[in-house]
TIPA-445932 format. One record per residue (C-alpha): residue in one letter; x, y, z. Coordinates in pm, whole numbers, plus 50000, padded with zeros to 5 digits. Last residue first. Layout:
aXYZ ...
This chain:
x817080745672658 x817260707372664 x814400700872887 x815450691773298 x816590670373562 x817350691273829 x819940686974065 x820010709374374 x823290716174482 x824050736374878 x827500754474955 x827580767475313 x827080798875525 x824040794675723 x822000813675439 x823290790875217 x821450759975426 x818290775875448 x818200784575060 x818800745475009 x815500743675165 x814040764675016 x815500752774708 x813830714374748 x810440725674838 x810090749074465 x811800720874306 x809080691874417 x806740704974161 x808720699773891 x808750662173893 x812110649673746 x814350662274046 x817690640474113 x817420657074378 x818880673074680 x822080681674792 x824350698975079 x827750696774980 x830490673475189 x832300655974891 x830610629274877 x826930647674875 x827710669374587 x828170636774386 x825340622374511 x823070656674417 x824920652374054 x823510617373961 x825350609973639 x822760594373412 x824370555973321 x823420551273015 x823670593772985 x826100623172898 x824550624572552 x826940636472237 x829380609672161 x826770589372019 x823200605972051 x822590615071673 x821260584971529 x817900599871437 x819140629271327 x818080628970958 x820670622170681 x819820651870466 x823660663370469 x822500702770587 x819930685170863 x822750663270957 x824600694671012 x822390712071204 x821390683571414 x825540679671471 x825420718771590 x822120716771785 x824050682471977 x826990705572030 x824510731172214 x823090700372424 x826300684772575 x823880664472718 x821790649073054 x819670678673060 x820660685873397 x820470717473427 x821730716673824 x820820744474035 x824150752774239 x823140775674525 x826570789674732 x827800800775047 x831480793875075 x832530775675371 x836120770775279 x836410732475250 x832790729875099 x833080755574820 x836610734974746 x835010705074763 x832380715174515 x835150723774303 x836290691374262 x833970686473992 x836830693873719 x835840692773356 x832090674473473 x830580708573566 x830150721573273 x828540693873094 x825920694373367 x825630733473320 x824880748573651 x822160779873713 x823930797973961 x823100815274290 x824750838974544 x822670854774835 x824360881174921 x826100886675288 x828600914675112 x831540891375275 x830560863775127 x830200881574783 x833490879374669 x833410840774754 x830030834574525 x832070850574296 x835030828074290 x832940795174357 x830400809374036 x833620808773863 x834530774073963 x830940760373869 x830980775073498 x834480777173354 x834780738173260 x833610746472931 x835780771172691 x833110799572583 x836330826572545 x834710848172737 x833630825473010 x829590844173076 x827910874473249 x828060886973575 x824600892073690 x823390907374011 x826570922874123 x825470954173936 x822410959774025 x818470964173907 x817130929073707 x814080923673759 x813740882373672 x811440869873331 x813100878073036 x816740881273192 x816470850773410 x814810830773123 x817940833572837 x817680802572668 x819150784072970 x822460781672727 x822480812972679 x822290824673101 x825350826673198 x826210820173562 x826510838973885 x823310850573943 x823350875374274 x821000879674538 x820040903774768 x816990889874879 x812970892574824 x813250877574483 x815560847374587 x812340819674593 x809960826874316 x812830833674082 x814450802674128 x811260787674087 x810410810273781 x814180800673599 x813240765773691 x810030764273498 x811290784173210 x813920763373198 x811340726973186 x811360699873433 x812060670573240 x808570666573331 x806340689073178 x804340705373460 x804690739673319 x805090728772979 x804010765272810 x804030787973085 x807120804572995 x805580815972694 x802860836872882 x805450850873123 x807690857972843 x804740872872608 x803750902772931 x807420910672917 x807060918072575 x804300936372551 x806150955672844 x808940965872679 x806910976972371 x804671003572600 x807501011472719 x809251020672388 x806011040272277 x806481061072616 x810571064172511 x809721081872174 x806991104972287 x808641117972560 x811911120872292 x810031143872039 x808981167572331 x812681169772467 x813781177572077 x811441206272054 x812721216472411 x816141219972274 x818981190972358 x822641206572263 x823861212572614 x822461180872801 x824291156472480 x827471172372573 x827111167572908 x825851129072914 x829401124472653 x830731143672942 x829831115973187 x830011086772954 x834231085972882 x835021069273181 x832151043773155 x833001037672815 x837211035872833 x838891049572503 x839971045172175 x837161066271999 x836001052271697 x834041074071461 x831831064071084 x832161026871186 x832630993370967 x833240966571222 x835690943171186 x834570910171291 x835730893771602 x838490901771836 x838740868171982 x841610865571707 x844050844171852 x847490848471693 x847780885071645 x846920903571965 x844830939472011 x845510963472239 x843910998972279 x840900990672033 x839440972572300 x839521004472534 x835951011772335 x833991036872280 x832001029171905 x829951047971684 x828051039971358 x825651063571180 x822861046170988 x823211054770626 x821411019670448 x819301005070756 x820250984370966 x819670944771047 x822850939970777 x822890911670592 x825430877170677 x826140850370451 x827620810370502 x826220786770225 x825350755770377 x823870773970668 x825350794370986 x822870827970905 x824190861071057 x822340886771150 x824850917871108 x824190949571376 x825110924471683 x828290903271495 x829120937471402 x829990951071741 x830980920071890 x832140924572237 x830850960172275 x832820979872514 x829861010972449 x828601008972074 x826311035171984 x823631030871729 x822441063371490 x819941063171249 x817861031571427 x814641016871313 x816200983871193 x818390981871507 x814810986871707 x813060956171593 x816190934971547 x816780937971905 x813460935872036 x814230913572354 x816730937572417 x814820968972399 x815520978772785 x814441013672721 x811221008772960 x813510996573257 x812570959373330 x816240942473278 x817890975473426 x820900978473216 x824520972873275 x824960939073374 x827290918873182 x828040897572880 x824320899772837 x823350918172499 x822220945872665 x820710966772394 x818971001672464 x816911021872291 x817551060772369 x815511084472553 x817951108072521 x818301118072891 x817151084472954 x820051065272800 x822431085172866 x821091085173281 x820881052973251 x824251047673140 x825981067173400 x823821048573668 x824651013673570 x828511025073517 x828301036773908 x827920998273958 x831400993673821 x832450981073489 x829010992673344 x829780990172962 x831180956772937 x828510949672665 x825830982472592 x823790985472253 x822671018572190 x820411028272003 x819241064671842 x816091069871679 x815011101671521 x818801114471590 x819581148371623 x820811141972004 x823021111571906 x824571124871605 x825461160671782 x826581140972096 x828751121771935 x830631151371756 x831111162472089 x832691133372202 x835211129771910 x836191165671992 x837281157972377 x839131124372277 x837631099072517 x838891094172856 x841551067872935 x841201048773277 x843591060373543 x846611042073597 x846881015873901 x849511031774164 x851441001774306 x853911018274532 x857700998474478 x859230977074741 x862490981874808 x865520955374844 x869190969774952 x868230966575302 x867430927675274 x870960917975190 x871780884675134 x868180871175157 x868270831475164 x867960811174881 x864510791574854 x862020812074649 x865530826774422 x866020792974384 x862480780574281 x862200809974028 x859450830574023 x857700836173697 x854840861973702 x852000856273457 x849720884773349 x845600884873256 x844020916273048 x842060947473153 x841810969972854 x842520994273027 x845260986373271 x844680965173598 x846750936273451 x849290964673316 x849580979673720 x849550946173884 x852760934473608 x854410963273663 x854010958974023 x854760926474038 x857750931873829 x859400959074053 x859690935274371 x860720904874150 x863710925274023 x864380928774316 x864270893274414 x866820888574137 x866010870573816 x862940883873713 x860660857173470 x858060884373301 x854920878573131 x852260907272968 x848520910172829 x848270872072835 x847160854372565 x849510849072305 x852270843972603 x850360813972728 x852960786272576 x855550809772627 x855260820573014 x857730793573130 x860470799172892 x863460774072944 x860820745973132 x860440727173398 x857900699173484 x859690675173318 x862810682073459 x861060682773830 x859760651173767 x862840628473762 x866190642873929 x866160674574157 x866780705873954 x870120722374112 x872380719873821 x869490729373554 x868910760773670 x865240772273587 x863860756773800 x859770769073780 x856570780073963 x854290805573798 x852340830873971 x849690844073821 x847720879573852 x844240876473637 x842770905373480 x839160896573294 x838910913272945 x836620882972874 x838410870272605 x841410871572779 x839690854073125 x838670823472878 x842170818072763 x843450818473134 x840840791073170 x842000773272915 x845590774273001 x845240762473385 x846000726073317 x848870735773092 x850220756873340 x850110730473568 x851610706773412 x854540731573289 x855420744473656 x853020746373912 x850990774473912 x849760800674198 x846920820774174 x846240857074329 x843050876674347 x842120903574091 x840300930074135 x836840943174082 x834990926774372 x832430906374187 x833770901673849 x837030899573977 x835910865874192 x834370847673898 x838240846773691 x839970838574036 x837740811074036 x837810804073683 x842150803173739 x841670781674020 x839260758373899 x841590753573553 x844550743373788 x842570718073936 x841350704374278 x841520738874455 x842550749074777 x842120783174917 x845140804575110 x844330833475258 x846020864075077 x845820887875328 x845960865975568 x847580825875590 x850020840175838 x852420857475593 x855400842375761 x854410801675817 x850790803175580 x852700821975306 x856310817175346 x855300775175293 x853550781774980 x856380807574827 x859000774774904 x857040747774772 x856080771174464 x858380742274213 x856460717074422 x853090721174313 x850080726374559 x846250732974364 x846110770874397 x844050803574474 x845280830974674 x843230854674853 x843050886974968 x845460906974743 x846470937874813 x849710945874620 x851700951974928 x851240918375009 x852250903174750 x855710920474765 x856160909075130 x855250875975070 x858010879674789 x860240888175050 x859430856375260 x860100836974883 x863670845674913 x863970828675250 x865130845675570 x868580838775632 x869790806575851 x871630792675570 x873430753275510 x871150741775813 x873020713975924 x871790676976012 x874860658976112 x876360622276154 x873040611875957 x870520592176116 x870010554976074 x873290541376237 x871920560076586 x868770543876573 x870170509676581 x872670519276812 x869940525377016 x869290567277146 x868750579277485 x872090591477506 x872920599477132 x870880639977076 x872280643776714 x873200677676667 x871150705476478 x872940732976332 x871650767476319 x873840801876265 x872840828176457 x872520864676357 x869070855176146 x867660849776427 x866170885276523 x864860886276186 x862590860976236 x861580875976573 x860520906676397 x858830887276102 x856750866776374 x858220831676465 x856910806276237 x860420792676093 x862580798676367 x860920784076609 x860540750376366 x864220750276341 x865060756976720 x862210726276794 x864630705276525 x867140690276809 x864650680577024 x862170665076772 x864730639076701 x865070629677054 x861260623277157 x860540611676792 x863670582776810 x862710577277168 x858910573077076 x859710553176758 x861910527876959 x863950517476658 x863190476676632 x865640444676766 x866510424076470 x865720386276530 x863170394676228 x859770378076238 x859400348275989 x857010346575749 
């Protein structure tokens, strides 16, 4: 082809001159607040710089490049606002319609106080921010992009309502039509911005006016952060991100002051106490309970003061997984004894006291006893939505008190101390001593049980629950994943003590919420110096895998332990089951179910994306090796996966 006779743009001269003129701009736009400010007085215009420049050159630039506003951007107030909130972080994959509010925070806010962390997908950032809560008990910050990326980040916002998990989200959109930029920012854009969420979000707001952007934030902080804790979505207009302040003296921030948790109704408690401390055996089964490690305490102290069964189903920690009263392994056992069971933030009251049987013919029967007192404290019964009905069953109780558990424990614990008599101390010895003897019958079966297909290779849970075990037990470590689907090891076989050391499961049980959540509360606990660890779903971990870039990126100190049983195993159970039901057999039973032919290999996958792997593992006696060493490598402050191929369950 022939070479054009055209003479080229000098790129240096072009750069050298170019850059001359827009120096003042990019002053201006990183200079500290004060200095910011400072400028505002002048108006900018950049001027072609012609001596040094072809003609050539010259025809290709504009007569003028003027800066329409030299104000301070809306969204530099909003970095105000967020920071006055307190957030730390801010989670987001980048959209356009936040371009603005993205720039103001690395360029004014100075990337601190919220630090910016990139994620892959909009459902990573939400889990993330989801994990992180858990952890530190409040909320980070995530950014959305419009309708795409609200829709990406749905599920995960879905999974944070069920799990009474606040989230703080801010949603990009353009809303006036006559400055939308043609093609992708229509589609992206939408009239009501919060609606397709709005059935699961404790409150949504689109203010109009940066002031009104001021006050909504901390509304919307304040309900997020009211009991029961629920996620909010904060619309924030691209032009009001991008106009210039007209009058920054007539904007105000407001305090955030987050409400005080609601105590239960004086009488109601006392009545509690009477049923509880005249009880021949009282239970109580414990779910978001212990919303602080204090809650751990508070509960004991119930617990042992009474010498009460108790039930920790495993949504979170609030029991001592070895404590004598732990009954939880005996649940049917000791609900079938019980006169009296106590329901602290339970989940699922009556899906706990019903056993219910999923067979051709759908029934449920009580595991109590005909006239066993039922109580519940709960802030669930503060708020309650129409459309999606996470709420479960409805319980039939003899007293509900509308209020927060852990609040409400210490003068339920007084109560009960006032009323106890010495008779009723002697009867309770004698009630908790049988209990231990129980709880550690059964600890003494999980060990034996979990040494059934030691050297099986898949490797089997039990096996990698004990190696796990074997190799965090002298640290301060946290589990950051559920434990169900790993047929519940950790809690039969590890000791169990704090708070941070297990934070439950999604909520909502929508898959992809596993390794980004563990990111978020592996994050929270950085700064702590724990050792964070999760048990990852293969499944799982397939919705967006980009998250072990993000751990990588941001140096977050992490142990992924693959389960790698090559399947979306819990749907397979539910196909089996209904095979089973159609007598067909389940012989041809792996189509559309097996994540296999070709095996994924997870430890390469870490690897290309700059995580520290090992494995494929078959042979279970090379795990023990493998997460030492992958222990080394946390402890320096990075992300580490060991894939393990192993049983079903």
């Amino acid at each position: 082809m022939a070479k054009s006779q055209k003479p080229s743009v000098d790129r240096r001269k072009f750069l050298k001159n170019a850059g001359t003129g827009a120096a003042a701009l990019v002053a201006g736009a990183t200079a500290a607040p004060g200095v910011a400010q400072a400028q505002q007085q002048q108006t900018a215009q950049v001027r072609p710089v012609t001596p040094l420049m072809t003609k050539e050159a010259e025809s290709a630039m504009p007569a003028s490049l003027q800066v329409l506003e030299n104000q301070r951007p809306g969204s530099d107030f909003m970095v105000d606002v967020i920071k006055s909130v307190g957030f730390e972080y801010v989670c987001a994959n980048p959209g356009s319609s936040f371009r603005s509010l993205h720039e103001s925070l690395l360029n004014y806010g100075g990337n601190k106080n919220p630090e910016f962390l990139t994620c892959c997908h909009e459902e990573s950032s939400v889990a993330m921010a989801h994990g992180y809560y858990k952890i530190e008990g409040k909320p980070l910050l995530v950014l959305a992009h419009g309708t795409v990326g609200l829709q990406h980040a749905s599920m995960a916002i879905y999974n944070a309502w069920c799990d009474r998990v606040p989230l703080f989200i801010i949603l990009g959109n353009t809303l006036d039509l006559t400055v939308r930029r043609p093609g992708a920012e229509w589609a992206h854009t939408v009239q009501d911005a919060a609606a397709m969420v709005r059935d699961y979000v404790k409150w949504d707001d689109s203010p109009t006016s940066l002031q009104a952007f001021a006050e909504s934030a901390v509304r919307a902080y304040k309900t997020a952060m009211t009991a029961p804790r629920e996620p909010v979505v904060l619309v924030a207009d691209l032009g009001l991100q991008e106009s210039g302040i007209k009058d920054e003296k007539a904007l105000h921030i407001p305090k955030t002051i987050v409400p005080t948790y609601p105590l239960g109704d004086p009488a109601a408690v006392a009545e509690t106490a009477r049923l509880l401390v005249n009880a021949e055996f009282p239970v109580i089964i414990a779910d978001r309970a212990a919303r602080t490690p204090n809650g751990i305490n508070l509960l004991l102290e119930l617990a042992e003061t009474l010498q009460a069964a108790v039930i920790d189903p495993g949504i979170r920690m609030n029991f001592p997984s070895r404590h004598p009263l732990n009954q939880t392994e005996r649940r049917r056992a000791v609900l079938s004894a019980a006169d009296v069971v106590l329901g602290l933030e339970c989940d699922d009251f009556w899906g706990t006291v019903n056993d219910y049987k999923d067979v051709l013919v759908r029934h449920s029967e009580p595991m109590t006893k005909p006239g066993t007192k039922m109580i519940t404290i709960t802030s669930g019964d503060l708020f309650i939505h129409a459309n999606y009905q996470d709420f479960q069953r409805l319980p039939e109780v003899d007293l509900a008190i509308a209020a927060d558990a852990e609040e409400t424990l210490p003068s339920l614990i007084e109560a009960c101390k006032k009323l106890i008599t010495s008779n009723r101390k002697a009867a309770y010895e004698a009630r908790g001593k049988k209990m231990g003897e129980a709880q550690l019958a059964t600890l003494a079966k999980a060990r034996q049980e979990a040494t059934y297909a030691w050297d099986a290779s898949p490797v089997s849970t039990a096996r990698m629950a004990a190696e796990i075990w074997n190799v965090i037990r002298n640290e301060d470590w946290s589990l950051l994943s559920d434990t169900a689907h790993f047929s519940r090891w950790p809690q039969r076989l590890w000791d169990f003590t704090k708070h941070h050391q297990y934070i439950g499961g999604q909520g909502g049980a929508g898959i992809g919420y596993g390794a980004p959540a563990a990111a978020g509360a592996a994050l929270a606990n950085r700064k702590y110096g724990r050792l964070s660890v999760t048990v990852q779903d293969d499944g799982d971990l397939m919705y967006a895998p980009g998250i072990l870039w993000t751990t990588a990126h941001h140096k977050i100190p992490l142990l992924s332990v693959m389960h790698n049983n090559r399947a979306y195993h819990q749907e397979l159970m539910h196909v089996q089951r209904v095979a089973n039901q159609h007598q067909r057999g389940i012989d041809n039973l792996s189509v559309g179910l097996t994540i296999d032919d070709p095996p994924i290999d997870y430890a390469t996958v870490a690897k290309g994306m700059g995580v520290f792997s090992k494995g494929p593992i078959s042979n279970p006696n090379d795990l023990g090796p493998a997460l030492r060493a992958a222990i080394d490598v946390v402890k320096r402050g990075e992300p580490a996966l060991i894939d393990v191929v192993s049983q079903p369950r």
